[in-house]
Structures are given as C-alpha cells and as structure tokens.
C-alpha positions as YAML, in Angstrom:
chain: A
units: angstrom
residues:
- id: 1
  name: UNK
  ca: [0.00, 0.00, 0.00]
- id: 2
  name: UNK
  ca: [2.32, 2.43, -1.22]
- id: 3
  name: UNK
  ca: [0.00, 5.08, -1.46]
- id: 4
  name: UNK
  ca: [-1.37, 4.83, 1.82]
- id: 5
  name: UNK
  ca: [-4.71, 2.95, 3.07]
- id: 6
  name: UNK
  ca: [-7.21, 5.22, 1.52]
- id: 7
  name: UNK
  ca: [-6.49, 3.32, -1.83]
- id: 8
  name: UNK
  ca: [-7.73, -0.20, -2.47]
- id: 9
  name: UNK
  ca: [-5.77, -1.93, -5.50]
- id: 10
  name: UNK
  ca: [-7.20, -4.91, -7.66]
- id: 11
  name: UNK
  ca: [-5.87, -6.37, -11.06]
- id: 12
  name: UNK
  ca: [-8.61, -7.89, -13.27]
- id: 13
  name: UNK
  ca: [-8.41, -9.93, -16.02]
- id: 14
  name: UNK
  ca: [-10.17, -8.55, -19.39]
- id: 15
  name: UNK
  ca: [-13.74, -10.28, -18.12]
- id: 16
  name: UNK
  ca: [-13.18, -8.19, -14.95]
- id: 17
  name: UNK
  ca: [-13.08, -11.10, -13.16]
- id: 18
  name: UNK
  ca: [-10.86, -10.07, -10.06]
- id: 19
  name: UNK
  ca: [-7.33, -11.70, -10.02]
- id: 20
  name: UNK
  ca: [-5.50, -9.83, -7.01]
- id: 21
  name: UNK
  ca: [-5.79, -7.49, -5.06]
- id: 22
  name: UNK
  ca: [-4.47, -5.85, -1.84]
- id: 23
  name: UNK
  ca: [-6.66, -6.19, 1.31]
- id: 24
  name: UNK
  ca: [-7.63, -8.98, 3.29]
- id: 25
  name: UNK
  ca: [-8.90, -12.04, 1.46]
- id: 26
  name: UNK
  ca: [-11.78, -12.40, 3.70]
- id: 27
  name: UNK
  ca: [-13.36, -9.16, 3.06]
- id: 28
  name: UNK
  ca: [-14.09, -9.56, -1.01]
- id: 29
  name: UNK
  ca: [-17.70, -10.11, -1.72]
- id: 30
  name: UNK
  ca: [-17.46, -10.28, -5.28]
- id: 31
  name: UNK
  ca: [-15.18, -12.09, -7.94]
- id: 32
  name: UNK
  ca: [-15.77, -9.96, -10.47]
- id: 33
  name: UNK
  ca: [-16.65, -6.44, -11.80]
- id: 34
  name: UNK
  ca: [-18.30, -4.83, -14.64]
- id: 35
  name: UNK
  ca: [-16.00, -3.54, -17.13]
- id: 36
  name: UNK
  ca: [-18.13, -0.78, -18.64]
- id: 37
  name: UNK
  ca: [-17.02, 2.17, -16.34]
- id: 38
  name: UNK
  ca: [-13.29, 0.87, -16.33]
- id: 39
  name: UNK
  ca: [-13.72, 1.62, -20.31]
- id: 40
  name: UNK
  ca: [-15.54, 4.47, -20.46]
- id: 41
  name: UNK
  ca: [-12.95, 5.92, -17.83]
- id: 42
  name: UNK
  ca: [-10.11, 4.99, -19.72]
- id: 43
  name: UNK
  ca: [-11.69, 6.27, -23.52]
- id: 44
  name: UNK
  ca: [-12.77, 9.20, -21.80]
- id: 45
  name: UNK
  ca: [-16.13, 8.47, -22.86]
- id: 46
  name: UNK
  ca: [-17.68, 9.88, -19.55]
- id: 47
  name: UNK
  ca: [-17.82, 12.38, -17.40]
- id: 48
  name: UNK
  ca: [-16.13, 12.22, -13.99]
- id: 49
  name: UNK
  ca: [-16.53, 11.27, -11.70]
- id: 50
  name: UNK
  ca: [-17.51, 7.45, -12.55]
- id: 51
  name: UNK
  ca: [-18.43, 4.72, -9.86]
- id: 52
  name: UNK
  ca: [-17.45, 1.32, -10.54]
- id: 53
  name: UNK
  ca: [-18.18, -1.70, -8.49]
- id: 54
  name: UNK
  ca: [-17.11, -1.98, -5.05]
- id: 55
  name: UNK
  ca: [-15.65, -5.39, -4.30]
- id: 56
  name: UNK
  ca: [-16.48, -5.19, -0.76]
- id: 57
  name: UNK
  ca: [-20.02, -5.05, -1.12]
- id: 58
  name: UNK
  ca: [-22.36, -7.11, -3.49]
- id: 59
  name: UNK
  ca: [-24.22, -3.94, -4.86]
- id: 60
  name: UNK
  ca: [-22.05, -0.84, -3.71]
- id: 61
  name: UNK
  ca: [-20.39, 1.46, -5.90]
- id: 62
  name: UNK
  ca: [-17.61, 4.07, -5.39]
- id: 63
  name: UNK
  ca: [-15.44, 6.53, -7.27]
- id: 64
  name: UNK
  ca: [-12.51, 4.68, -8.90]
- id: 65
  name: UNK
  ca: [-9.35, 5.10, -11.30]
- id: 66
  name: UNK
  ca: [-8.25, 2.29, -13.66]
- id: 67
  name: UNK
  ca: [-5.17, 1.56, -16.04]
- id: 68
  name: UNK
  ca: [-5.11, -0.80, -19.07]
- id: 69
  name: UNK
  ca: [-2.44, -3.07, -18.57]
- id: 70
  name: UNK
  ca: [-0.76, -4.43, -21.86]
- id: 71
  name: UNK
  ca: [2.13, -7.08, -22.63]
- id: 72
  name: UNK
  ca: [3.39, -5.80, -25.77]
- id: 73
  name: UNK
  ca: [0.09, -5.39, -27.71]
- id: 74
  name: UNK
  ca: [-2.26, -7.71, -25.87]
- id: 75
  name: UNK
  ca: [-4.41, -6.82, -23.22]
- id: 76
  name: UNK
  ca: [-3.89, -8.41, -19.54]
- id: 77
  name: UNK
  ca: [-6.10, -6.65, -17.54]
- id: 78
  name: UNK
  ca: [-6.74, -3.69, -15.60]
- id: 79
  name: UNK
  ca: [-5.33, -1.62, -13.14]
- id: 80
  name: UNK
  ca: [-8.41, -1.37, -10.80]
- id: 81
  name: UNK
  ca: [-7.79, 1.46, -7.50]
- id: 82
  name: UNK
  ca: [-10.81, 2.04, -5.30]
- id: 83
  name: UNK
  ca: [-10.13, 6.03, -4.43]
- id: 84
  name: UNK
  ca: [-11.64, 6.13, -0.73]
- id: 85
  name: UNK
  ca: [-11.89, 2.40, 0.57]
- id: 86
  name: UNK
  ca: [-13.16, 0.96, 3.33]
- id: 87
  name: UNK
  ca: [-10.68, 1.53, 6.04]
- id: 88
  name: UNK
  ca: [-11.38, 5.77, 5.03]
- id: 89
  name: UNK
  ca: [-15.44, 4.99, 5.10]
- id: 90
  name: UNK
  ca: [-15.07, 3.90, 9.42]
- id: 91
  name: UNK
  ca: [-14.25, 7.18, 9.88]
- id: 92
  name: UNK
  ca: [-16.76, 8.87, 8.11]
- id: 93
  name: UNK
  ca: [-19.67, 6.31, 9.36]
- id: 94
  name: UNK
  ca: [-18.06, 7.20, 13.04]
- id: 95
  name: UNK
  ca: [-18.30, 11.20, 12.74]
- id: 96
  name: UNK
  ca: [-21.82, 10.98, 10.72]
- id: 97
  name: UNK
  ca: [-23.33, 8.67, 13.75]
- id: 98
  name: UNK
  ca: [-21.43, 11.38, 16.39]
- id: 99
  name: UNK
  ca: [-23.07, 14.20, 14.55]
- id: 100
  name: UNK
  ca: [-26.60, 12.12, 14.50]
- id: 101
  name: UNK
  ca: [-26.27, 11.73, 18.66]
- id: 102
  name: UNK
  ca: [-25.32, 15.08, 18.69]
- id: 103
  name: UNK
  ca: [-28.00, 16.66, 16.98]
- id: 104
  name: UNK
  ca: [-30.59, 14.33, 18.21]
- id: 105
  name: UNK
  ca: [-29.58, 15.17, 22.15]
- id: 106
  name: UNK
  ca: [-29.68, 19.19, 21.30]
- id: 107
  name: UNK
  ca: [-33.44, 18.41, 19.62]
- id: 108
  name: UNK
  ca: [-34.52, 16.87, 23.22]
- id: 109
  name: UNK
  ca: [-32.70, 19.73, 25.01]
- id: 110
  name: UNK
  ca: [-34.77, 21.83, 22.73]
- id: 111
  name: UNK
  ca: [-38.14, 20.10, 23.22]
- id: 112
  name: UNK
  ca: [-37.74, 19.84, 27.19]
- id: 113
  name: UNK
  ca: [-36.61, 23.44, 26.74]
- id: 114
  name: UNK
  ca: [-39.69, 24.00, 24.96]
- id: 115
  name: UNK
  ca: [-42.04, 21.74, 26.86]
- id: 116
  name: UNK
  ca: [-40.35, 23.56, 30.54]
- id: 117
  name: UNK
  ca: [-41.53, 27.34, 28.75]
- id: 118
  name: UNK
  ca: [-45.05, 26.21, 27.43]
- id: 119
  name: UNK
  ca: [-45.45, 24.59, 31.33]
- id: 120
  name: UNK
  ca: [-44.39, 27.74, 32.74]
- id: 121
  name: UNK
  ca: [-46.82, 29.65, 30.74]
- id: 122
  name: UNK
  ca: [-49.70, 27.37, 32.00]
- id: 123
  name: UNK
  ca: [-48.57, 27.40, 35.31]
- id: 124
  name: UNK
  ca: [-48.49, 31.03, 35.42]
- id: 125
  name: UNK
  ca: [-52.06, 31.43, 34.07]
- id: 126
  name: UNK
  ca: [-53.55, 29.26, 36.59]
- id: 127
  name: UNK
  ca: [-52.02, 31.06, 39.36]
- id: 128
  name: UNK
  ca: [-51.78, 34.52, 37.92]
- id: 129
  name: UNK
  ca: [-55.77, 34.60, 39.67]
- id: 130
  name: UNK
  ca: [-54.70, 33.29, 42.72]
- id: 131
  name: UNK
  ca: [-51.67, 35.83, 43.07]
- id: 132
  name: UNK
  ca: [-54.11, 38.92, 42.61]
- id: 133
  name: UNK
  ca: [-56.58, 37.61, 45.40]
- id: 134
  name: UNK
  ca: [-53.52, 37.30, 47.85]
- id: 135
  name: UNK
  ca: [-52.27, 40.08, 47.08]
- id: 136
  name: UNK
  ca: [-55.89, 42.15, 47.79]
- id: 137
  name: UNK
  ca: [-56.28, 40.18, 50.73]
- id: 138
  name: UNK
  ca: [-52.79, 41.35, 52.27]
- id: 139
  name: UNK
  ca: [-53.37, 45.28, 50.78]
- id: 140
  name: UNK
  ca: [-56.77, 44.94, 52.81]
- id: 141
  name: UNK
  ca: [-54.80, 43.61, 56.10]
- id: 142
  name: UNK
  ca: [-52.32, 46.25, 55.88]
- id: 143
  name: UNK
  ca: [-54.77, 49.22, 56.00]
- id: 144
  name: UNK
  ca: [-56.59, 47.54, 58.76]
- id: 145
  name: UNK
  ca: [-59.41, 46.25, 56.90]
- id: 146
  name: UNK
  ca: [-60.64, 50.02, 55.26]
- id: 147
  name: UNK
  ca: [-61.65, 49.35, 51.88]
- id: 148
  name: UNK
  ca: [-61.36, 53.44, 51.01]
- id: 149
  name: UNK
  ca: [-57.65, 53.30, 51.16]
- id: 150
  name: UNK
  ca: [-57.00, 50.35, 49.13]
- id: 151
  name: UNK
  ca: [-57.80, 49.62, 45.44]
- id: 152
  name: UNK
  ca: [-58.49, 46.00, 44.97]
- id: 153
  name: UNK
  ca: [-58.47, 44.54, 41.37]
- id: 154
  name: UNK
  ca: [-61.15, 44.26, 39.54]
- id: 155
  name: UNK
  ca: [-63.01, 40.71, 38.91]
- id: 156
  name: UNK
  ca: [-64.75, 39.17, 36.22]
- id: 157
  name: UNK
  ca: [-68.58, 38.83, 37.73]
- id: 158
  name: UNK
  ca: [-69.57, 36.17, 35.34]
- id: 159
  name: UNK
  ca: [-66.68, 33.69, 34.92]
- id: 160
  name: UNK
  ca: [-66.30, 30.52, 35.49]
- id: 161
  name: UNK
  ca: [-63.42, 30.63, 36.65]
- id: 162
  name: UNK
  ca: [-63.59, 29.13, 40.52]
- id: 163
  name: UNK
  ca: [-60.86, 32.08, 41.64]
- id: 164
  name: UNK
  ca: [-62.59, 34.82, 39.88]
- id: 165
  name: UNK
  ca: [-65.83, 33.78, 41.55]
- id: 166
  name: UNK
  ca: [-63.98, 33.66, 44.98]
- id: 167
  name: UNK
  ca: [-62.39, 37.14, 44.09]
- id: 168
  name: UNK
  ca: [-66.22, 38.59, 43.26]
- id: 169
  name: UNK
  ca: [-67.02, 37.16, 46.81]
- id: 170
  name: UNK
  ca: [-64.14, 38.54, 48.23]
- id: 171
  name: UNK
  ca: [-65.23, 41.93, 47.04]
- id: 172
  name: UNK
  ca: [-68.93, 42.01, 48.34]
- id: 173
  name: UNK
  ca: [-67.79, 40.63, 51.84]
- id: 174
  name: UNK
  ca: [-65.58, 44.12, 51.97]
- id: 175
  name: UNK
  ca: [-68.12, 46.24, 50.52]
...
C-alpha cells in the first residue's frame, strides 16, 4: 500500500473477473466487476466522476481510477484502485453517527426546553388569579381592613373561573 490505506488496488483480467488485489482475502464479496465504467474511464467516454463496483459489497459502488495493462500489444487486464476504501469509510460512518447523537440530544434539550416554557406559561395562568386575590387580601390587612384606602383589582362577575368567583365574593364581603 504504497499510497497509503485510503487506496484499495485490484488487477482484473479482461472479463473483470478479479485476479489480485491488496486487502484482506476475507473481506471480497465479489469475484468480479463490470468492465463498462473501467472503459468508459479509460476512452474518456464519460464524465467524472464514474463509480465502478465496489468489491467489498455485493451492490455498492464508489469513485474509482483504472489503467489498461498491456504485454506488448495484448491486453492483460486492468489496473483497478478504489479512491476512498473501506478503512477511510469507518471514519466517516463514526463522525456521521457522532453528529446524528449530537443533533438528536440538542433536539430533546430543545423540546424539554420547549415543553419547561409552554409549562411555565400554564402554570403562570392558573395562578396569575390566585396571586391577585392574595395580594388584595394582604393590601386589605395592611390598612386595617378600610376598603377606602385600598384599590383592589377588579373581577370578572360572570366567569367561570372558581378564583374569579372567589375574588367577586371577596369583594362584596368588603363592601
């Protein structure tokens, strides 16, 4: 691996029919290629890039180079170099699940986030009655019970509200 591991070298015969190659034995899937990208890559007959088989997978394809390979005029093969193999796809499969967990754990921050506001806002209207009629009932202790030097807040007569009808009470027991 002279070119370091991101390459992935393979010699097939003119069937594409794998012959060597320069990774473990165990991890070849298939025996043999199709030969139409390797010609149209080297006839320049397409545009790049091209994706050829990947011999590591039954139905995988990735971005590839290729040589002819001749002995004198006759045609032994090709030259077959996976760019980015396998060993440089662990990586990538290893940062795109680390950005998955990350993003996934900052969308249930944001939805407790959000949940924690939206029950703060209900919270708050519930009580928000409750708060006023405390805070008329202390007003009214302070001043020793004289309704003249206090104003109390105003209720709504005919809700149904259980604290605005105990707040409507509260004001015709002063009166």
């Amino acid at each position: 691996m002279a070119m370091g591991p991101a390459f992935e070298f393979y010699f097939v015969d003119p069937e594409g029919v794998i012959i060597t190659h320069s990774i473990t034995p165990t991890l070849i899937k298939r025996k043999k290629i199709d030969l139409l990208p390797l010609i149209q890559l080297t006839q320049n007959q397409a545009s790049l890039p091209i994706y050829g088989d990947d011999p590591q997978h039954i139905s995988c394809k990735k971005i590839f180079s290729a040589a002819p390979v001749f002995n004198s005029s006759s045609l032994q093969g090709y030259l077959y170099v996976i760019v980015a193999g396998e060993r440089m796809d662990q990586p990538l499969i290893v940062c795109s699940l680390s950005f998955k967990i990350d993003l996934s754990i900052m969308v249930m921050f944001g939805a407790m986030l959000f949940l924690f506001l939206v029950m703060l806002g209900i919270f708050s209207y519930f009580t928000r009655p409750l708060i006023k009629l405390s805070k008329d009932t202390k007003a009214l202790k302070t001043v020793g019970f004289d309704k003249n030097k206090v104003q109390l807040a105003q209720w709504m007569p005919n809700s149904r509200h259980e604290l605005h009808q105990q707040g409507v009470a509260f004001e015709q027991m002063v009166r």
